[in-house]
MDTraj code that builds the backbone (N, CA, C; nanometers):
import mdtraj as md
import numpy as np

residues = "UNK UNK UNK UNK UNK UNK UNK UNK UNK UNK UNK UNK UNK UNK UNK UNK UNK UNK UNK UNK UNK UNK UNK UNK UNK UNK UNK UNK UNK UNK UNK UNK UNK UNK UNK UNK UNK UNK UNK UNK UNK UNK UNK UNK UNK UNK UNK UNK UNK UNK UNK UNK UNK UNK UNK UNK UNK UNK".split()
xyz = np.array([
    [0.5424, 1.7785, -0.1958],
    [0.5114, 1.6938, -0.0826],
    [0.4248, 1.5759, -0.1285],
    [0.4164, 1.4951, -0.0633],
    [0.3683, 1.3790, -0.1025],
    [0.2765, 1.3049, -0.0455],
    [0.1206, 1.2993, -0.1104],
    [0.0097, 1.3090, -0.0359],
    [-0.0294, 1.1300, 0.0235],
    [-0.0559, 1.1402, 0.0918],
    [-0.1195, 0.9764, 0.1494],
    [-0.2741, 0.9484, 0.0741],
    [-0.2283, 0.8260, 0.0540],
    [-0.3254, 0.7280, -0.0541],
    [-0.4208, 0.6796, 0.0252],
    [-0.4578, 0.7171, 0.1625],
    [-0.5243, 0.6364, 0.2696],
    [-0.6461, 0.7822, 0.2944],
    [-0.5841, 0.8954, 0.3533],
    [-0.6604, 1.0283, 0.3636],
    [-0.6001, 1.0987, 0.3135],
    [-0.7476, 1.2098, 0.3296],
    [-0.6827, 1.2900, 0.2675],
    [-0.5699, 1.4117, 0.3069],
    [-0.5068, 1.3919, 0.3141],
    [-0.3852, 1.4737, 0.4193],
    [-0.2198, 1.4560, 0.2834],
    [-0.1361, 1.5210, 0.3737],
    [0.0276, 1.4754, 0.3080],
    [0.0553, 1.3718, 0.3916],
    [0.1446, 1.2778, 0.3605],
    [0.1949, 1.1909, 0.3945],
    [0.2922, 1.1992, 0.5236],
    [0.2353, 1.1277, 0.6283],
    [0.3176, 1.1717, 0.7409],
    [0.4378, 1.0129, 0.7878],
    [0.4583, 0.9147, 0.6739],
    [0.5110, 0.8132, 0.7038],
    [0.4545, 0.6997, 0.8058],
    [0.3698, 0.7328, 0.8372],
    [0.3105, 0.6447, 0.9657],
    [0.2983, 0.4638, 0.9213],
    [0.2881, 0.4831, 0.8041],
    [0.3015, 0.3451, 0.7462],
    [0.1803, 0.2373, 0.7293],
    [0.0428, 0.2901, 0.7422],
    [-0.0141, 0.2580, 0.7620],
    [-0.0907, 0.2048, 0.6152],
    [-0.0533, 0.2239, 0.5334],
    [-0.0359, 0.1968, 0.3571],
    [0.0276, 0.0995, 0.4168],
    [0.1491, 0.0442, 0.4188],
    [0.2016, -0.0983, 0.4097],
    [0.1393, -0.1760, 0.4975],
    [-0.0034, -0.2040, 0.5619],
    [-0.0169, -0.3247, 0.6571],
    [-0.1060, -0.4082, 0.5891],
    [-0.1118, -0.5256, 0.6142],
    [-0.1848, -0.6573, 0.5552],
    [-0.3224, -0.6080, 0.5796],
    [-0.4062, -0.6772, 0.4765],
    [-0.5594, -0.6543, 0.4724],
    [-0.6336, -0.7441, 0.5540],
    [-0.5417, -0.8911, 0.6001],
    [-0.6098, -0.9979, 0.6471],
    [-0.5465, -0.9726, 0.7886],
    [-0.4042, -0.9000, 0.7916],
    [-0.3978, -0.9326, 0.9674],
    [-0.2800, -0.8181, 0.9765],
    [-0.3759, -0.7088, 1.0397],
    [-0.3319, -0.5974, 1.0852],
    [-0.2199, -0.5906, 1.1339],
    [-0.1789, -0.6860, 1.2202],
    [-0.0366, -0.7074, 1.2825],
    [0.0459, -0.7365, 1.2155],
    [0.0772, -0.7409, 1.1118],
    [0.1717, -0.7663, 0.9520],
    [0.1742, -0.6821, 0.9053],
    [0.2743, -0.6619, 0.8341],
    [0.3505, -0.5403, 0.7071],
    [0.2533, -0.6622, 0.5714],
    [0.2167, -0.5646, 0.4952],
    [0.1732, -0.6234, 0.3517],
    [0.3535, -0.6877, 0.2584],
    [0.3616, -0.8634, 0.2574],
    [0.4651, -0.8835, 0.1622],
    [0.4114, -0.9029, 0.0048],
    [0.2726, -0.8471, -0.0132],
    [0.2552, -0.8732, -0.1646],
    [0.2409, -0.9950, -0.1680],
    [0.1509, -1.0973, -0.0608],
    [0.1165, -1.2348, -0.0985],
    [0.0389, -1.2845, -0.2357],
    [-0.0557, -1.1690, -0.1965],
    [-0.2007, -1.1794, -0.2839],
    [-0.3329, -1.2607, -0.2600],
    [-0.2662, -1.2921, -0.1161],
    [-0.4159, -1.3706, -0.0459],
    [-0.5411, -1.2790, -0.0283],
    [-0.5127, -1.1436, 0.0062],
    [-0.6418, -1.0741, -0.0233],
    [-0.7171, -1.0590, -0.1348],
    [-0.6358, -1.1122, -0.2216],
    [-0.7128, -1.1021, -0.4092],
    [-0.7375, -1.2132, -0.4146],
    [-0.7197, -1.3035, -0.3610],
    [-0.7136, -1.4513, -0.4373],
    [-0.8709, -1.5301, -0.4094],
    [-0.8863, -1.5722, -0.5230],
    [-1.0691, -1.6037, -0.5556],
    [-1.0754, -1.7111, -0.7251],
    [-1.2360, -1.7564, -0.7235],
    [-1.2154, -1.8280, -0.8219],
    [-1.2145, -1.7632, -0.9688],
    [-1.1860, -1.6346, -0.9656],
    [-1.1917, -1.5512, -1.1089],
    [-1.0869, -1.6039, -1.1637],
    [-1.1150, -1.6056, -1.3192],
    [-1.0034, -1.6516, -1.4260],
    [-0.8872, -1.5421, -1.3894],
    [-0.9139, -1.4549, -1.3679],
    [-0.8370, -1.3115, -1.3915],
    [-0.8402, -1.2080, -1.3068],
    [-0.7565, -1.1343, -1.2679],
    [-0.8142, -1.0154, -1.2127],
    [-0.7356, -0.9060, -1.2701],
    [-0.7866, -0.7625, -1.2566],
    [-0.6943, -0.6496, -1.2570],
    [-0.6690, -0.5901, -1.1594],
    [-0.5498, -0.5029, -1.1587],
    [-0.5294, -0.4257, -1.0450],
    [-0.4849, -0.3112, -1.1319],
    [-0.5272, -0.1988, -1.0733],
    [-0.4521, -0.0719, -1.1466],
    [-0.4092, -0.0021, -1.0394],
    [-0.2727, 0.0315, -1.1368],
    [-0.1516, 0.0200, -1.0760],
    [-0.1506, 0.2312, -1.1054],
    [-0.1445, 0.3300, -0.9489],
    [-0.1865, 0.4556, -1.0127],
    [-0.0766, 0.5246, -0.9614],
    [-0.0094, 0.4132, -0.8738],
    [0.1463, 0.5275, -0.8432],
    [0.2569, 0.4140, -0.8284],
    [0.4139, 0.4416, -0.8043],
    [0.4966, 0.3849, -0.8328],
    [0.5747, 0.4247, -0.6584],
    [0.6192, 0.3596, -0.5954],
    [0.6681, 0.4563, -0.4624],
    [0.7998, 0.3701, -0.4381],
    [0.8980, 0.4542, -0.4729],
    [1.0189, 0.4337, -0.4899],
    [1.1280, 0.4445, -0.3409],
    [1.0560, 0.5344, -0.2955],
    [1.1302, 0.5460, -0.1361],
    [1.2190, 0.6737, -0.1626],
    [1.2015, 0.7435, -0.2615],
    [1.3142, 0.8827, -0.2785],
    [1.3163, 0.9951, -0.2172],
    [1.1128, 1.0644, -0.1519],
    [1.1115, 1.1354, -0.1322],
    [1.0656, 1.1290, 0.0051],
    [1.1435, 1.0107, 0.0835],
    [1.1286, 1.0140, 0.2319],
    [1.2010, 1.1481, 0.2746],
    [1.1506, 1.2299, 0.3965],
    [1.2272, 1.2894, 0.5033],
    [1.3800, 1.2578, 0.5522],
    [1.4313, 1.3182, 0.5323],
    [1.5673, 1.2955, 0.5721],
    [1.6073, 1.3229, 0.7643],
    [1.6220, 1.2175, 0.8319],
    [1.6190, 1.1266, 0.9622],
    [1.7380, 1.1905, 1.0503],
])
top = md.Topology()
chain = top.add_chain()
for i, resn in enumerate(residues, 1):
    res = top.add_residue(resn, chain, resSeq=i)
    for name in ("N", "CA", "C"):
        top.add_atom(name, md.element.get_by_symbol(name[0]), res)
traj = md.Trajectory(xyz[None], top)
């Protein structure tokens, strides 16, 4: 099963991992306006990969 990155619980799809950091009413498209600043650089570490395989079957 497949645990949610938000609490600590299993993942119930609610989707609440994909919403924008700046405006709740948006799905996150990976702008990067929430990172974006005058640093030369940034990192992000990257700790899971989510492919969409082990959704519930509908």
């Amino acid at each position: 099963m497949k645990r949610c990155i938000l609490e600590d619980r299993i993942c119930t799809w609610c989707g609440d991992c994909e919403v924008c950091d700046l405006d709740k009413t948006k799905k996150c498209n990976n702008c990067g306006k929430c990172i974006d600043s005058d640093a030369e650089y940034r990192v992000i570490q990257v700790e899971d990969v989510l492919l969409g395989l082990d959704k519930p079957n509908t």
